[in-house]
C-alpha positions as CSV (number, residue, x, y, z in Angstrom):
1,X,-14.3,5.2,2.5
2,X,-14.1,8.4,4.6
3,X,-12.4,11.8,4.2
4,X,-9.4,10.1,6.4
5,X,-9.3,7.0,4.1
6,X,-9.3,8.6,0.9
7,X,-6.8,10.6,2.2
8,X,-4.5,7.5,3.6
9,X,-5.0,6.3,0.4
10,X,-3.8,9.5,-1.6
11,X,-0.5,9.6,0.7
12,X,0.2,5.8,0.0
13,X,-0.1,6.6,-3.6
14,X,2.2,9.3,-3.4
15,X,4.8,7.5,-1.5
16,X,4.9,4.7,-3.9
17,X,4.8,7.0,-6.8
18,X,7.8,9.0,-4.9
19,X,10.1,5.6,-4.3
20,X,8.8,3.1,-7.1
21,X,7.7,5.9,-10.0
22,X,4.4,4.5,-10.4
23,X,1.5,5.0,-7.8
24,X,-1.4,2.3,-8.2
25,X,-4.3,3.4,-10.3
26,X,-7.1,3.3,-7.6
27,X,-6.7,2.5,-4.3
28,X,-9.2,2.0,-1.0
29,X,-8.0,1.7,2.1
30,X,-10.5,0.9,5.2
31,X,-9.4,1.7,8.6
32,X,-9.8,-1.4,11.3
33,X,-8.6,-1.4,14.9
34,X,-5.0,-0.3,14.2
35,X,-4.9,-1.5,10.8
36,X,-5.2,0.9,7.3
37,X,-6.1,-2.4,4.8
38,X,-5.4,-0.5,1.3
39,X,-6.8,-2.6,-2.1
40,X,-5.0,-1.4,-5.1
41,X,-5.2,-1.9,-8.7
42,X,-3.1,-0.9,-11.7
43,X,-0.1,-1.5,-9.7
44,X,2.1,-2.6,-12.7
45,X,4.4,-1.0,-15.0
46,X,3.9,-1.9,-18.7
47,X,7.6,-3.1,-18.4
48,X,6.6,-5.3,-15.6
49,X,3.3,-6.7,-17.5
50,X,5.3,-8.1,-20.0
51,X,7.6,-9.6,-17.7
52,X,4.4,-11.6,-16.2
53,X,3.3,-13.1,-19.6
54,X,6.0,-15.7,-19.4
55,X,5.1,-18.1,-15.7
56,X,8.7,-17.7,-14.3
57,X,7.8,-13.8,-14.8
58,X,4.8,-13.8,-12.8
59,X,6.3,-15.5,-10.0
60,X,9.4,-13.7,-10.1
61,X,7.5,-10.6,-9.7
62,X,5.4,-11.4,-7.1
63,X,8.4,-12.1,-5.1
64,X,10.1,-9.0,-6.0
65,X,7.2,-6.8,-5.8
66,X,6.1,-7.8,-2.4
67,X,9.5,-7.8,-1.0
68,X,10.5,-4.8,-2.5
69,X,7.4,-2.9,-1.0
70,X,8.3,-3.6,2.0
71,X,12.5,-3.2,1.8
72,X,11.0,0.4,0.5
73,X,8.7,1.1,3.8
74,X,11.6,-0.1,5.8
75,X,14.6,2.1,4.4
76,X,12.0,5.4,3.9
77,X,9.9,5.7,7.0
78,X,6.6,6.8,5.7
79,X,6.6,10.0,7.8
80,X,3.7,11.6,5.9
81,X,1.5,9.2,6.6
82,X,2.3,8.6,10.6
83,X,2.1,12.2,10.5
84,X,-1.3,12.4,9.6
85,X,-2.6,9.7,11.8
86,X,-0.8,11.1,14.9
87,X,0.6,7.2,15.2
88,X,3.6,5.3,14.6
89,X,3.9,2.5,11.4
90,X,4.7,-0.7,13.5
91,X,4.4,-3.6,10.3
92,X,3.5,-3.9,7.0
93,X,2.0,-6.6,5.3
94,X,2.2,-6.8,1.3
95,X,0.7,-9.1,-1.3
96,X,-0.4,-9.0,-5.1
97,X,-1.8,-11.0,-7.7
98,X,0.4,-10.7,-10.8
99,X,-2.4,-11.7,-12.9
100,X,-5.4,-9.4,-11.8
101,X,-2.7,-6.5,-11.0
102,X,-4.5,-6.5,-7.8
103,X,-2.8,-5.7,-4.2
104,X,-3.3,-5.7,-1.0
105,X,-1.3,-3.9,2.0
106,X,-1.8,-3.8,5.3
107,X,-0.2,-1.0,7.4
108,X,-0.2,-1.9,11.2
109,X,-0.1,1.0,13.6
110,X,0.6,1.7,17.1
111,X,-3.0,3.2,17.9
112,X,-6.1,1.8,17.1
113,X,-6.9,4.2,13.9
114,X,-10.8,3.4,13.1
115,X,-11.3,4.5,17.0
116,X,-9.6,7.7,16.2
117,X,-11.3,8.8,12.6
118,X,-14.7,6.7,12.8
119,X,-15.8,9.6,15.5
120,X,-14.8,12.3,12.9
121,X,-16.7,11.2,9.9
């Protein structure tokens, strides 16, 4: 990761820690073409650990969580982090497994990002 990723990946931590009250543990986000591809784990609450020991819990919080990430995105525009990129948010992708507490989102932006910061390393 680069100065500009680890600091993608602080702003995505502080975003979700602003609107969900828990940021993932450790994050690392690699810039491609016009995508910011962030890995996170220790995404889950206690609460929601406990809910994902019973089978219906696991999937019902997959479902939630990964809509609810991006209902979240879509209802607070993540200015901070468009801000820093100099580049509009165009799509998100989200996805987790319950069981590893491991997730994966995928920010799509208007300007090819790794173009952009790859030069400034």
């Amino acid at each position: 990761m680069n100065k500009y990723e680890a600091e993608f990946s602080n702003l995505v931590r502080a975003f979700r820690k602003k609107h969900m009250g828990k940021g993932p543990s450790k994050i690392n986000t690699t810039f491609c073409k016009n995508w910011a591809i962030c890995e996170m784990e220790g995404n889950l609450s206690p609460v929601e650990k406990f809910i994902a020991s019973a089978d219906e819990g696991k999937q019902m919080l997959r479902a939630a969580r990964t809509e609810m990430v991006k209902e979240m995105y879509r209802k607070n525009r993540p200015v901070e982090m468009e801000s820093f990129l100099g580049t509009e948010l165009v799509d998100l992708f989200v996805d987790i497994d319950i069981e590893r507490d491991f997730g994966m989102s995928v920010f799509v932006f208007a300007d090819n990002i790794e173009e952009k910061f790859s030069k400034k390393r």
